[in-house]
N, C-alpha and C positions, 0 to 999 in steps of 0.2 A: 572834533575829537570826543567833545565833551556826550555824542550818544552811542560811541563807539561799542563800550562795556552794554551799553544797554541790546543793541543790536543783536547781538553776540548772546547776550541771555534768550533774547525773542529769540533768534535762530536755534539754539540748544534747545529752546522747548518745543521747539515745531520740529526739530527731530525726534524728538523722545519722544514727541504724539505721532509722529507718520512710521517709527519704524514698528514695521509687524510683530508683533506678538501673540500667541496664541494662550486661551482657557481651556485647561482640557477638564471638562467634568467627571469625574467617575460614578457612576446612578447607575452601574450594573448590579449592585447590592443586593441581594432579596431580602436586605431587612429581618436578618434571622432572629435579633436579639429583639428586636421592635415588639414582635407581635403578631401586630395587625396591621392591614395593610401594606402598599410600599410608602415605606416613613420619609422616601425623598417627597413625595406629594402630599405630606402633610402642612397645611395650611397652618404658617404662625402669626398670622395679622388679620387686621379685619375687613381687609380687603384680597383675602383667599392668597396673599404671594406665600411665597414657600422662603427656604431658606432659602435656597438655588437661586433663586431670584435676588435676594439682596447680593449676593456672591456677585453673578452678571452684572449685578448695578457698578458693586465695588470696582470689579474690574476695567467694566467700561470708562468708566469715571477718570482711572488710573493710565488707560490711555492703551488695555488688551483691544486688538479689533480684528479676534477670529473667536467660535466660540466652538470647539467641538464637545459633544455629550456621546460619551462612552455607556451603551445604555446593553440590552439585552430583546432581540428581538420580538419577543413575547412581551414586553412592556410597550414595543413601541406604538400601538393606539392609544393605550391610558396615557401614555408619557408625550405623545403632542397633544393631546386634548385636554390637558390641562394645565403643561406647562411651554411645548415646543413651539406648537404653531405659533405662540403669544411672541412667544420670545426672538421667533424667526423676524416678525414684524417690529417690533422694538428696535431688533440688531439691524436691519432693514435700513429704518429711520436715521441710524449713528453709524451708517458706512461701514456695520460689523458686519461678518459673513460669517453663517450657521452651517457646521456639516453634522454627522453622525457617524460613528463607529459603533462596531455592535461586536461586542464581546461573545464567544459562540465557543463552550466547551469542546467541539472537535476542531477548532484552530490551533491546532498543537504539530510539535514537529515527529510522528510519532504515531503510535493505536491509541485511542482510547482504551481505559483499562475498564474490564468488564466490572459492572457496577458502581464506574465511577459518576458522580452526580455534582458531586462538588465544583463549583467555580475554583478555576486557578490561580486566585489571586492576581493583587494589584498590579503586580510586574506583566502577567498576559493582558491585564485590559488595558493596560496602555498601549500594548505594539499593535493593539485590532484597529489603531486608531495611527499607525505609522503611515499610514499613506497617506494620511492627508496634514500630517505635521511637518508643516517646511521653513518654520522659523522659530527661535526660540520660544521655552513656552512656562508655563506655570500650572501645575498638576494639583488639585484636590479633591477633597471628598465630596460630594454632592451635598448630604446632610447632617454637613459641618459649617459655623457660619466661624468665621476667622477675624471679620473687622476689616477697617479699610487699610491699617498700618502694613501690616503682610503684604499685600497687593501694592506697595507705593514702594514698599524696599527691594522685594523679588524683580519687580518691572525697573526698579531705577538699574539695578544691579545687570540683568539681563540687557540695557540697550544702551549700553556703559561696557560692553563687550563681557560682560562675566559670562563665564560658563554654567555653574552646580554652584547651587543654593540651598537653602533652606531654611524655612521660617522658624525662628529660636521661640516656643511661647513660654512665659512662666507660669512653671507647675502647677500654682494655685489659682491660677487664672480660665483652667481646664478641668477642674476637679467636680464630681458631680454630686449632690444631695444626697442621694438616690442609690446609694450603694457605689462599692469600688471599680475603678476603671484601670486598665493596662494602658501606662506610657511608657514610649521612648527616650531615658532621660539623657541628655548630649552628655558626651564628655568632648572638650576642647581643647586645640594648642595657644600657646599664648599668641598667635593670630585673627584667634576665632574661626579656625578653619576644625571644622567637625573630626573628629578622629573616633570616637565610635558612640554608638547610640546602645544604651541599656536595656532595654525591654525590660520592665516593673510590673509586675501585676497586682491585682486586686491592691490600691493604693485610693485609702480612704481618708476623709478627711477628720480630725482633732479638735478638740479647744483648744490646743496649741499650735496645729499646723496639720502635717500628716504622716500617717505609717500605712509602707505594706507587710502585712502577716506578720503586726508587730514591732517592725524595725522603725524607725523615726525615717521620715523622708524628707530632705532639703526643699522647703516649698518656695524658695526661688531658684530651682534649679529650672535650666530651661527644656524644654522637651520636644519632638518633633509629632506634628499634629496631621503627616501629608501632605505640607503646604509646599513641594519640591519647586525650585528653578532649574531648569534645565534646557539643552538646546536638540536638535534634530541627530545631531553623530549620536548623543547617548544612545539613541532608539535602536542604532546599531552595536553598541555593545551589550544591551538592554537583550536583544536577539541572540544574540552568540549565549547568553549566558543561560537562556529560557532552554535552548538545545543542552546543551551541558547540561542543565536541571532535570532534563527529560532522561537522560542516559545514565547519571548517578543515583538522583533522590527518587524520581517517580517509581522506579522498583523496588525500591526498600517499604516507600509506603504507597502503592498505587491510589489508594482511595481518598486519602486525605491532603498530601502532598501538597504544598503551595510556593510558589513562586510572587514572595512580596518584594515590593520597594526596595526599604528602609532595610530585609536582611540582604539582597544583594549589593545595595552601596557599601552596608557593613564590610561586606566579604571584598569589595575595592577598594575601601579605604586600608581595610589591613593589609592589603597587599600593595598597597603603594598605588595601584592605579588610577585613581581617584581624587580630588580634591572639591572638598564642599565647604561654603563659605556660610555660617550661618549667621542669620541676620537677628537681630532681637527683636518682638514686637512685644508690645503690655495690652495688647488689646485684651480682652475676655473671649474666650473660647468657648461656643454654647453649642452642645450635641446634644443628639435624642438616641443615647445609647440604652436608657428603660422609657418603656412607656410612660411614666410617673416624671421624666423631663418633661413632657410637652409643654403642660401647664407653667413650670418654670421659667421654658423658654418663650413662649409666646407673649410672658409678662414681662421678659426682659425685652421683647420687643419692641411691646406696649411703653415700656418706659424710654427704648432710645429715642420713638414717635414722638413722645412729648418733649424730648431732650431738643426738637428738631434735628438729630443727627441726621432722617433720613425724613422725604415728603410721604403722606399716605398716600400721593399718587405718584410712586417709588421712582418710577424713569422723567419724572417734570422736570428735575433739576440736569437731567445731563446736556 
């Protein structure tokens, strides 16, 4: 009797490691605000890995073991030659499977609109990647690094049967040096089920904390950073709605128009369709939304290295 309970814990973790989850990466980006370069293949360690890279770490680690990379065909030589192939081989190694989806501005339900140039945002790069998502999954930004807390909640929550997630970070844990940044700041029910996201912009930080354009900002509010859980049905209402998008918004503004995320769950949760549970994480949030992050960031990397948070030879420990 007496290894019963024990049993029973080994068995619940050998499920929660064997049932399928998927990484879906977003690196379709062109890095507008960056600069120079594409900013997802920028090297933050000294051993040439990228953010992306600890992200896959994180993940695998957590127990993801499909890795798709939503990228842009025109990247796709730069983007295995110096992050793909490597990474094929690694997921290789750890029983992971590597596919690719390719985000392509005339995948729309629709014309393109003459002089349109612009990507369609976050909500189209994810459905270029619907075919090959057939188990729950966890969506983020490429060159965003998030921690390993977000990836242990979103995965516990997704293989524990949850549906719609989303990773809660606090505000001040995402705030940049380097000039102001637009966050989504949650508002919640007293379940912690999300009920709608603020969009703040230009929100800079204080001696005392933060303001946008003035106003004082709660710096532990929590904020959504991209880090969605979700499962394979959303991709079908994720669809239905990209059409809709096409036939109301895209003519009003054909050139600009975009089809995000965080404003379509908005637009389900207001209408009741929708339920997202959001998770809290205190990790630190490190982006390279100006050039003038890098440096920041590469020395906070520098420091978790020595923290031993992570090995310099990033995949030894898995």
């Amino acid at each position: 009797m007496k290894n019963e309970t024990y049993d029973i814990r080994i068995l619940s973790e050998k499920v929660r490691k064997t049932m399928n989850t998927t990484l879906l990466i977003m690196a379709a980006g062109i890095g507008s605000r960056f600069g120079t370069g594409i900013k997802q293949l920028e090297p933050v360690d000294d051993t040439g890995h990228t953010i992306m890279d600890y992200s896959i770490h994180d993940a695998i680690e957590t127990g993801f073991n499909h890795v798709v990379f939503i990228i842009r065909k025109d990247i796709e030589k730069e983007f295995k030659e110096v992050i793909g192939d490597r990474i094929a081989a690694i997921c290789s190694a750890h029983n992971v499977t590597v596919d690719y989806a390719f985000q392509d501005i005339k995948d729309i339900p629709g014309i393109l609109p003459d002089g349109r140039t612009k990507p369609w945002g976050t909500g189209q790069a994810v459905l270029a990647a619907k075919k090959v998502i057939k188990t729950p999954f966890i969506v983020i930004n490429a060159d965003d690094y998030y921690g390993k807390e977000g990836f242990k909640a979103v995965h516990e929550y997704l293989v524990n049967g949850g549906k719609s997630c989303m990773a809660g970070f606090v505000l001040k844990n995402t705030l940049s040096d380097n000039g102001g940044v637009t966050r989504g700041i949650c508002k919640m029910d007293e379940n912690g089920n999300l009920t709608e996201v603020v969009e703040t912009k230009n929100i800079a930080k204080t001696a005392t904390g933060a303001e946008a354009d003035g106003v004082v900002v709660d710096v532990n509010s929590l904020v959504s950073m991209n880090m969605w859980g979700l499962t394979p049905e959303f991709l079908d209402v994720l669809d239905r709605g990209f059409q809709e998008f096409f036939e109301k918004e895209v003519p009003e503004n054909p050139l600009k128009a975009e089809y995000l995320i965080p404003i379509f769950i908005g637009e389900l949760l207001e209408q009741g369709k929708m339920s997202v549970k959001v998770l809290k994480t205190n990790d630190t949030w490190y982006g390279m939304t100006y050039h003038e992050d890098v440096a920041a960031v590469k020395d906070n990397f520098k420091k978790m290295l020595e923290k031993g948070m992570y090995k310099a030879d990033l995949f030894a420990d898995l």
